[in-house]
MOPAC internal coordinates of N, CA, C and O (Angstrom, degrees):
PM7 1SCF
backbone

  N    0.0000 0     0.00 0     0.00 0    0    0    0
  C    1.4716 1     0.00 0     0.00 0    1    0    0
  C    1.5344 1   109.94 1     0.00 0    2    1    0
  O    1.2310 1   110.17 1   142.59 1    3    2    1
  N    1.4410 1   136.06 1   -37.41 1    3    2    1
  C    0.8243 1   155.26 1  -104.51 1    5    3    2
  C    1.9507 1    89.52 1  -136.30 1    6    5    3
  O    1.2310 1   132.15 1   135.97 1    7    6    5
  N    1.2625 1    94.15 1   -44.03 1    7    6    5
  C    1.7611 1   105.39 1   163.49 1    9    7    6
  C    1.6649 1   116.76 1   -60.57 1   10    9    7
  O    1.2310 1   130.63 1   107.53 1   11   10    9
  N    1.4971 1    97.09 1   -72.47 1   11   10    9
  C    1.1670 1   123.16 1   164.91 1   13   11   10
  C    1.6621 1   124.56 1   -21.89 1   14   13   11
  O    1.2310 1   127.46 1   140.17 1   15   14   13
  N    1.5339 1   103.24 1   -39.83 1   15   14   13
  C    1.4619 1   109.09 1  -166.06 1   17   15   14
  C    1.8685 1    87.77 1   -93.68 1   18   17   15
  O    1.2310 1   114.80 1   148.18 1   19   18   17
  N    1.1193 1   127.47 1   -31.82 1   19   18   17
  C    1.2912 1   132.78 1   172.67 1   21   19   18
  C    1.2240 1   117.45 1   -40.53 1   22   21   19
  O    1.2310 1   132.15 1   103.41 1   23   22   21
  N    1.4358 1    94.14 1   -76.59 1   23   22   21
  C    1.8540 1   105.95 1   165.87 1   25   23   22
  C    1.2016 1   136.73 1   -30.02 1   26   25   23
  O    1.2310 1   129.36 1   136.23 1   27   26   25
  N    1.4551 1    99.56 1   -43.77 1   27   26   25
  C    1.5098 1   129.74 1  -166.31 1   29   27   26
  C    1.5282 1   106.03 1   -70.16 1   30   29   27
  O    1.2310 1   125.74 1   135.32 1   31   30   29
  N    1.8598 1   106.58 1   -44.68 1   31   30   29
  C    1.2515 1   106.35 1  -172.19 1   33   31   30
  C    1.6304 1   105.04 1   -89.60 1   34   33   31
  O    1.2310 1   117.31 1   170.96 1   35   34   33
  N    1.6460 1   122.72 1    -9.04 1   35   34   33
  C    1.4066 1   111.30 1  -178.56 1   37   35   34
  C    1.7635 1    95.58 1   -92.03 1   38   37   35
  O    1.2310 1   121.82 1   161.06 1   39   38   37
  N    0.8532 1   114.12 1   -18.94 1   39   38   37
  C    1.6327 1    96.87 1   172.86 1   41   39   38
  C    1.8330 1   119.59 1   -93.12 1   42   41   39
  O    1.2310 1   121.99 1   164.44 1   43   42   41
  N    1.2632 1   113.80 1   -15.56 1   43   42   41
  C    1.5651 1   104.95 1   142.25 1   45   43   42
  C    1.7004 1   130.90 1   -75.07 1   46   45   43
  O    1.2310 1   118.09 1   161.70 1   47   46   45
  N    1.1814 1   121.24 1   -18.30 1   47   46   45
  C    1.0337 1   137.94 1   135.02 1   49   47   46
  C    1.5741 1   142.07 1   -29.54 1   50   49   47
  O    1.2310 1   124.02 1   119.16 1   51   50   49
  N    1.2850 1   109.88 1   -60.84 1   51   50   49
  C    1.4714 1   134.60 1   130.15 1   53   51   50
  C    1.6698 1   122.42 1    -7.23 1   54   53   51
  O    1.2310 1   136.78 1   117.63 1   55   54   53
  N    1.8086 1    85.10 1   -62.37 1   55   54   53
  C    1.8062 1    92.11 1  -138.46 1   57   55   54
  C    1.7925 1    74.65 1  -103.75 1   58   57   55
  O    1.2310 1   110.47 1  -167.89 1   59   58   57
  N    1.1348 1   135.52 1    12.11 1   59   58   57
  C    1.8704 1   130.42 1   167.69 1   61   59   58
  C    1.6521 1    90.84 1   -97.16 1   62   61   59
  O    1.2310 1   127.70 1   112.70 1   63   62   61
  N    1.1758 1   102.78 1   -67.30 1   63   62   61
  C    2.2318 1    97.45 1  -169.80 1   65   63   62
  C    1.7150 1    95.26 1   -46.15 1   66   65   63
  O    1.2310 1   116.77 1   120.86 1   67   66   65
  N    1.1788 1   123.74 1   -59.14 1   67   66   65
  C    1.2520 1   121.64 1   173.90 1   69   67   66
  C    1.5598 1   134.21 1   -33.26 1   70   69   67
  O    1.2310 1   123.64 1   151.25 1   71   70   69
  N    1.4089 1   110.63 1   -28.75 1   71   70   69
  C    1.4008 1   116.84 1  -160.24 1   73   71   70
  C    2.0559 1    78.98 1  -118.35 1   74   73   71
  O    1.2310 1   111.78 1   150.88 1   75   74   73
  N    1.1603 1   133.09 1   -29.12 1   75   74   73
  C    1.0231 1   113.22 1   151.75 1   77   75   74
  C    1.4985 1   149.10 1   -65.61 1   78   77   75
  O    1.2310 1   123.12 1   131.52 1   79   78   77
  N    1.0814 1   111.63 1   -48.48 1   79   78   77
  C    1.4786 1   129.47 1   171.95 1   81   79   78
  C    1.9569 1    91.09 1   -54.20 1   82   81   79
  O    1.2310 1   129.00 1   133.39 1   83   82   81
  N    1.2972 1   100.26 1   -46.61 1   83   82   81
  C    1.7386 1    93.41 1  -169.19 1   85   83   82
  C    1.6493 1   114.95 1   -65.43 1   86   85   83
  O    1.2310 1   124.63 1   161.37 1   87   86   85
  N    1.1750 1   108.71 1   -18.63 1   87   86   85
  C    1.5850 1   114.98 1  -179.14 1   89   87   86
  C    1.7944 1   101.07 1   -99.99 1   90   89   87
  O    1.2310 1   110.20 1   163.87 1   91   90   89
  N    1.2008 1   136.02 1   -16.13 1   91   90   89
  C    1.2529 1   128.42 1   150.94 1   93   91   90
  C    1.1839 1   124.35 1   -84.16 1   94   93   91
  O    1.2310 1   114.37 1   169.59 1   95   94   93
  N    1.4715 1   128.27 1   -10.41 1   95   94   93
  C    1.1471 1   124.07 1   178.92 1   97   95   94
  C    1.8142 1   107.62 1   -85.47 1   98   97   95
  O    1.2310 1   136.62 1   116.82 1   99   98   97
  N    1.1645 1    85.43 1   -63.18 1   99   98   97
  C    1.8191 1    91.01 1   159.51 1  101   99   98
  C    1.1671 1   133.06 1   -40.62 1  102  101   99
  O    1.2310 1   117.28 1   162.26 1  103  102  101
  N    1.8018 1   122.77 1   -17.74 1  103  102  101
  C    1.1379 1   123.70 1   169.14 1  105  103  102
  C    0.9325 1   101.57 1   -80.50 1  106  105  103
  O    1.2310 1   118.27 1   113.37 1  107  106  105
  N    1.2105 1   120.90 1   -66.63 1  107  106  105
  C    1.7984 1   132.62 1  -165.08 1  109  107  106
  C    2.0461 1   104.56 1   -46.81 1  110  109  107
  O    1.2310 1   131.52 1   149.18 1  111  110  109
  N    1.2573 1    95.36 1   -30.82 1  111  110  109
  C    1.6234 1    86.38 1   179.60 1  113  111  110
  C    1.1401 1   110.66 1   -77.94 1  114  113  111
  O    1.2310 1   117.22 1   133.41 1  115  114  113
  N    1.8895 1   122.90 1   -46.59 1  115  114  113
  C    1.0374 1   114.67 1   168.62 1  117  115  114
  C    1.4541 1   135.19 1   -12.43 1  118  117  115
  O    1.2310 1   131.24 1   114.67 1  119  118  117
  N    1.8703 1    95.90 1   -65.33 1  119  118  117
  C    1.4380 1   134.76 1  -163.43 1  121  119  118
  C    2.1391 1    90.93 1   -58.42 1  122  121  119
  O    1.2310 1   121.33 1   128.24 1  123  122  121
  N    1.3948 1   115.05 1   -51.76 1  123  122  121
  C    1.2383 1   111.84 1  -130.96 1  125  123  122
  C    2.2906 1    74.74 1   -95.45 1  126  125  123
  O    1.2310 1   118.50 1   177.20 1  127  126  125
  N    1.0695 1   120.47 1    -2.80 1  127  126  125
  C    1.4552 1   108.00 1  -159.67 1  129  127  126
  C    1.5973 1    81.52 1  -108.50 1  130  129  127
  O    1.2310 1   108.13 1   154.40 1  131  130  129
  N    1.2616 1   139.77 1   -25.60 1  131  130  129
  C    1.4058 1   146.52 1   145.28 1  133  131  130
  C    1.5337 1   125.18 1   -49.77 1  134  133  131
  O    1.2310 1   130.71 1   157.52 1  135  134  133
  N    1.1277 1    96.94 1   -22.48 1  135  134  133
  C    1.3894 1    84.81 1   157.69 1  137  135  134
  C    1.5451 1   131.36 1  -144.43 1  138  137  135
  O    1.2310 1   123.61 1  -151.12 1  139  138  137
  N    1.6774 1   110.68 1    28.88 1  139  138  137
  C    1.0807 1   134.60 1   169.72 1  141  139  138
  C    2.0761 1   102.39 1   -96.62 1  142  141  139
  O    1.2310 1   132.03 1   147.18 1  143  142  141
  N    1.4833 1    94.37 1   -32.82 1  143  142  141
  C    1.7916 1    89.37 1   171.27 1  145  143  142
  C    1.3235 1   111.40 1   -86.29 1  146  145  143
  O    1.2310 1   126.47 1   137.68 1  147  146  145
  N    1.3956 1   105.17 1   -42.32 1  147  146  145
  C    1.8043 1   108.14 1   177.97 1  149  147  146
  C    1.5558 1   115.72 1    94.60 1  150  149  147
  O    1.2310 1   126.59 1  -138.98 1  151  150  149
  N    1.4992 1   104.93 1    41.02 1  151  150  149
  C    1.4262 1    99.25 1  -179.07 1  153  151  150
  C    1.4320 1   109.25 1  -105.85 1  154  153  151
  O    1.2310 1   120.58 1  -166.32 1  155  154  153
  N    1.7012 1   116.49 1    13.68 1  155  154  153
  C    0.9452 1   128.10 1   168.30 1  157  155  154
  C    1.7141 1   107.85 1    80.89 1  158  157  155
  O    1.2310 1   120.15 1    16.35 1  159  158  157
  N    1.6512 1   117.31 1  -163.65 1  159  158  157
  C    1.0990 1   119.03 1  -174.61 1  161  159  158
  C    1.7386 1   142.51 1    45.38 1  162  161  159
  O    1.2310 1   118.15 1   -27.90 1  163  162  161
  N    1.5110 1   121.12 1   152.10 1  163  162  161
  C    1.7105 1    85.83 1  -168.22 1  165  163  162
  C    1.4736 1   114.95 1   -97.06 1  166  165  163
  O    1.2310 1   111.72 1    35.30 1  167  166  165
  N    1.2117 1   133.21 1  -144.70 1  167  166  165
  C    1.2862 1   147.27 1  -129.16 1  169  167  166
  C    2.0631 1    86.08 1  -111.37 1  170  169  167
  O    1.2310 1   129.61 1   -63.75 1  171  170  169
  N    1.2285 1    99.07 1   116.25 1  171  170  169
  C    1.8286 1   104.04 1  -168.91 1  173  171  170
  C    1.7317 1    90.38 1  -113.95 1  174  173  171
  O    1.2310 1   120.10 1   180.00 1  175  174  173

């Protein structure tokens, strides 16, 4: 059980850095593909 609850909390764990890094990474590309084309404005 004691494993289990381990697991449990490193794979929600996981899936938060995950869902973060993925919404900053996506900004930052946004940001950097916005202004490598130049259509101005930020990351929508």
């Amino acid at each position: 059980y004691f494993g289990y609850s381990w697991s449990f909390l490193g794979a929600l764990l996981a899936l938060v850095w995950g869902l973060i890094y993925g919404f900053i990474g996506g900004w930052v590309f946004a940001m950097v593909y916005n202004a490598v084309v130049g259509t101005g404005g930020g990351p929508s």
